[in-house]
N, C-alpha and C positions, 0 to 999 in steps of 0.2 A: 496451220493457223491456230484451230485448238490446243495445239503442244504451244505454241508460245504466249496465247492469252494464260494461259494455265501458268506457264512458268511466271510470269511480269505480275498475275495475279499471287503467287506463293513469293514473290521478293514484294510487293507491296506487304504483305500479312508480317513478314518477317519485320521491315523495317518499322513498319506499326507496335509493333510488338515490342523493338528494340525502343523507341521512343518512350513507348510505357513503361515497360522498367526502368527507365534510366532515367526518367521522372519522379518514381519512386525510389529513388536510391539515390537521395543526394550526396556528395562527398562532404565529411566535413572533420578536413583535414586537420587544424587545428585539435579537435574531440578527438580524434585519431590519435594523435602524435600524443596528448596526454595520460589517452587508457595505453597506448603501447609501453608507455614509460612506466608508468604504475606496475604495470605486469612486467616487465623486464628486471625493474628494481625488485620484487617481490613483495611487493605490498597489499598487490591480488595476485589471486592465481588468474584471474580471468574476468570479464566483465560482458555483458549485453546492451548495445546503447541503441534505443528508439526512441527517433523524434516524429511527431505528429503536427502537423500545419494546417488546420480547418479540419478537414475527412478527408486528407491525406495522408499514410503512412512514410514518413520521408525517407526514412532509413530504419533496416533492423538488421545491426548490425553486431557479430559476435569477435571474440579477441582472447586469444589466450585459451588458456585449460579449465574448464567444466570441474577437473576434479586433477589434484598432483598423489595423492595417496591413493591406496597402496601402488598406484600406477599414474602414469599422464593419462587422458582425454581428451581430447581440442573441445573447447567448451566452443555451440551452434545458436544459431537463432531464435532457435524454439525450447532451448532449456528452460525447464522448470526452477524459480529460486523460491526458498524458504523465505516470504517476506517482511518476517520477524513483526515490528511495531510500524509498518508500512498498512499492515493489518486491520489497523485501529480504523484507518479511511478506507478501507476495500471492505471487508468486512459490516464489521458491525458499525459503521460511523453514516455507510450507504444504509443497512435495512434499517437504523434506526430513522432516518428520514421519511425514507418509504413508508415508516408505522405514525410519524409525524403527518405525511401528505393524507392518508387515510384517516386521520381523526385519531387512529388508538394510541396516540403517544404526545402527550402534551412536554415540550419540554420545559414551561417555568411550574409544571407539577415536581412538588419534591418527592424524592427519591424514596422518601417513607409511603409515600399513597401507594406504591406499586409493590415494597419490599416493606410491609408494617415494622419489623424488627429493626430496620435500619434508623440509627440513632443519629439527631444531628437536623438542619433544617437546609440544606443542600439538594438543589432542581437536576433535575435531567440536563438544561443548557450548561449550569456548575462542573456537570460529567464532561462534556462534552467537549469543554474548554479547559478542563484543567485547575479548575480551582477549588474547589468541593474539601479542601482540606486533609482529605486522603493523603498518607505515604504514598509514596515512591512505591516504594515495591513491598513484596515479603517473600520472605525468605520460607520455601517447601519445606527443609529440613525443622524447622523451627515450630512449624506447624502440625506436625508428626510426630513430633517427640512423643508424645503422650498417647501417640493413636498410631501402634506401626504396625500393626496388622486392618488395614480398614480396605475395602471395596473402594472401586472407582466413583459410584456413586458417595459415598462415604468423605469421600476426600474433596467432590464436588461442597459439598453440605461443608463441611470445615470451612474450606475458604469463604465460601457465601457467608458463615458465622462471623469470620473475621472482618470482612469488610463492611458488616453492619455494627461493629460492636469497638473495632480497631480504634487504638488511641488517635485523634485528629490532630495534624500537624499545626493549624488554623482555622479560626471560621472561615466561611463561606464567602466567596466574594471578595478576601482579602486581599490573597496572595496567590499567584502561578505557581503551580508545582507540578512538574509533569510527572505523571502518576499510570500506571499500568491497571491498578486496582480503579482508576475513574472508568475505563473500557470493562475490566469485568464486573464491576457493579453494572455497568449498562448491559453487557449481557444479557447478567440476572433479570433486570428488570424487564426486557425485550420476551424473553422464554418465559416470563410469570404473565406476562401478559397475553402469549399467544398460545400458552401451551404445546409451542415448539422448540427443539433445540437451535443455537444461532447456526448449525451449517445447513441445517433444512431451513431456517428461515433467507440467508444469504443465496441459497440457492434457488429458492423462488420467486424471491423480491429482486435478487439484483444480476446474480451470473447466470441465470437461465436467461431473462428478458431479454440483457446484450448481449449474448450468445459469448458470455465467457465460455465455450468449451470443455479449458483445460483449468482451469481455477475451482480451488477448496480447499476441503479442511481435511487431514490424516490422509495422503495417498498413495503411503506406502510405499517400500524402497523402488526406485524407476531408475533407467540407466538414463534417462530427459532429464531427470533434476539433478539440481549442483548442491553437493554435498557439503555438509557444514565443518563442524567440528568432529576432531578425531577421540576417541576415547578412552577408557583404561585397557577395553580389550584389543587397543591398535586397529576399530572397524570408527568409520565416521557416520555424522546422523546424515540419514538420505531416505527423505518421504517421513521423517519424525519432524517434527518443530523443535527448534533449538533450544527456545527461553523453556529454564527450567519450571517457573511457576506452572506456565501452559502446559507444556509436557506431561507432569505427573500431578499435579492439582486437579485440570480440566482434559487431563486426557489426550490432548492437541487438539479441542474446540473450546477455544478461550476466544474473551472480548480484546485481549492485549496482543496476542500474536496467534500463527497458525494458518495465514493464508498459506497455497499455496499455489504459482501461475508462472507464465510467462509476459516476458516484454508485448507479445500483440496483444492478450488480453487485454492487458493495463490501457493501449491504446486505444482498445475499443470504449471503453471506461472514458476515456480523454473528448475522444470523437464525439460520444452521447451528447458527454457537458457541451463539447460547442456549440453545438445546432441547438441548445437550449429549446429543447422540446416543450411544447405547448399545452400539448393534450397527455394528461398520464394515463390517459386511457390505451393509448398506442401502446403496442404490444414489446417494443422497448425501451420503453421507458419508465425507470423505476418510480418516478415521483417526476410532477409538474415542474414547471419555468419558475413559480413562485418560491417553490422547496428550495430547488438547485439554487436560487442567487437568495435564496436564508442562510443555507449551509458557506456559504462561500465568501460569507460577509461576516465581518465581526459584530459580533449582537452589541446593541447600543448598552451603554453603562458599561462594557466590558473591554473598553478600548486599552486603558491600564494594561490589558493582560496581552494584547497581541495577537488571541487563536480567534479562528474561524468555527464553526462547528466542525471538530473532528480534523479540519484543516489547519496549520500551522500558516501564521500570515508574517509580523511581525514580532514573535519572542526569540528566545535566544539560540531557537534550536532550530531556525529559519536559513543556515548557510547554504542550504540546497539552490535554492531561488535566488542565488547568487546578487545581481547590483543592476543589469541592463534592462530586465523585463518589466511589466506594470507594475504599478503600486495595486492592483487587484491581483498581484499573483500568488497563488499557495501552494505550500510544499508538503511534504511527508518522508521520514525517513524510516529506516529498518537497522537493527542490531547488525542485523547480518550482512550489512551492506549495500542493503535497497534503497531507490530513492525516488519518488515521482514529484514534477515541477510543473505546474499549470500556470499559465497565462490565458484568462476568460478575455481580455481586452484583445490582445495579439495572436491566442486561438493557438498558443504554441506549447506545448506540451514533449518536456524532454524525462525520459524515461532511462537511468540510468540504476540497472541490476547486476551486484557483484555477490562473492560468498564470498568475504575478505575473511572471515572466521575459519576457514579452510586451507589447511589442515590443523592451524592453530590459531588462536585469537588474540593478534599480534596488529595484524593492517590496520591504518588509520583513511578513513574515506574521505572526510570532512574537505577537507580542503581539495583535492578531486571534483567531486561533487560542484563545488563551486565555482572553479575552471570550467572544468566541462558544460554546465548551464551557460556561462557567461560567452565561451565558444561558439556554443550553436547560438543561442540568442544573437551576438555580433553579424555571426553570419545573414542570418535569418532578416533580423533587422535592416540589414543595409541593403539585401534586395528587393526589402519592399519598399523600401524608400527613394531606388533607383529604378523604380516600375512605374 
């Protein structure tokens, strides 16, 4: 009699079990069929696709090769991607909030109250959005010319110079230009204020709190991460950050690029936002209910320009967040191929992580990206509207 409650007891735990996975692992065939194709044609080597629905992980799903130089890999679950300017919002776009929810960071304070040398009358929310009048980018080599024996520190301090002093493309408040130097002036500004560098500050403002794990800054070559591009000496960057300004300017601890994580991190990141925590007192949560729907909203007077804080809503680099989800949904993308898509209204969060720069920087995502959201959102949508 004890032998067979035992056994009917061990096929109930089983079938329990099976139900819970298979609830967490939704199919979603369609997203399927478009990242197989992608990888088939070679336009990635491999992708990681997670989607999240309230504080449920639906799927984390991998596809294709981790790495095709000097060898294949089957790229896993749990690989680590370079998340290039996906960065901007995981990074420094979350601790800058966090120094916002605490008082130490005003952002209609201009950029000169925190960095004196900085020229120009451009605020913290100007950074944040993209319009601050800053370039686009600068070029490392350009910057060295003059200075090619300098320390690491040294070349911190260069860049810093330039982006207080750089010719401005516009004033302030006129025009969107998405700019890499709007994130490392925030940076700057973030470490003069707290006398910490941003991966000590992201690490205790935002991926310690949500138990990011496996998320950071420089973590060195890993056979978990998906390697980028290949080089002159036929090795590819793996556990380097790719963008060159970040690379050898800041080291691989830049405002513009340098995360480095996987798809469930990102998820845990998604999760937080839903349950729109109340109390930032609670031990994970990086900033208050009030912070998260600032960050998440287009600041008023700045609808012209389309960005959220740090968040992409409607400008023109918005194809992530594809056509079916809310009009409150923001996206974020990565050079390398990264891309996270939140929906605050519908609670649905697709997380799609490729190294398309890998072995060469040749893949186009754009358009994937936008499939693949519209995918799972169709899906998604229509069984909650059939429930």
């Amino acid at each position: 009699m004890k032998r067979c409650l035992f056994t009917l007891f061990a096929l109930c735990t089983l079938l329990v079990r099976a139900v819970a996975v298979h609830g967490q692992d939704v199919v979603f065939s369609r997203a399927d069929s478009l990242i197989n194709a992608a990888v088939a044609e070679g336009t990635i080597p491999g992708a990681v696709l997670c989607v999240v629905q309230g504080d449920q992980i639906l799927c984390n799903r991998a596809y294709g090769y981790r790495q095709v130089h000097p060898k294949k890999a089957k790229m896993k679950p749990g690989t680590i991607f370079d998340f290039a300017s996906l960065s901007k919002v995981v990074g420094p776009g979350m601790t800058a909030m966090s120094l916002v929810d605490d008082g130490l960071l005003d952002p209609d304070a201009k950029v000169s109250m925190y960095l004196p040398e900085y020229e120009g009358d451009a605020t913290v929310r100007d950074l944040l959005t993209h319009v601050s009048g800053l370039p686009a980018y600068a070029q490392w080599k350009t910057l060295l010319a003059d200075h090619p024996d300098v320390s690491k520190a040294e070349k911190k301090q260069l860049l810093l110079e330039h982006v207080c002093h750089c010719k401005r493309m516009s004033a302030p408040r006129t025009e969107f230009r998405y700019s890499c130097l709007n994130f490392i002036t925030l940076q700057y500004v973030m470490e003069a204020i707290t006398g910490k560098t941003l991966d000590r500050l992201a690490e205790e403002r935002v991926f310690g709190p949500l138990k990011m794990t496996h998320t950071g800054y420089c973590p060195g070559p890993s056979k978990r991460i998906a390697p980028t591009e290949i080089q002159a000496d036929s090795t590819c960057l793996n556990g380097v950050v790719h963008d060159p300004l970040a690379r050898v300017m800041n080291s691989g601890v830049s405002g513009n690029a340098g995360v480095f994580a996987p798809a469930k991190d990102l998820a845990k990141l998604a999760i937080w936002m839903f349950r729109m925590p109340d109390d930032k007192k609670c031990k994970h949560a990086p900033f208050s209910r009030e912070t998260l729907e600032l960050m998440l909203a287009i600041p008023k007077g700045y609808e012209p320009f389309g960005r959220a804080l740090a968040w992409d809503m409607l400008s023109d680099y918005n194809a992530a967040r594809g056509s079916l989800l809310s009009p409150e949904t923001v996206c974020h993308t990565g050079y390398t191929g990264t891309a996270m898509v939140l929906d605050p209204e519908n609670k649905i969060a697709v997380i799609l992580l490729t190294n398309r720069v890998h072995p060469y920087d040749k893949g186009g995502v754009n358009t994937l990206r936008r499939k693949v959201t519209d995918a799972v959102a169709a899906q998604l949508l229509k069984q909650s509207q059939t429930k």
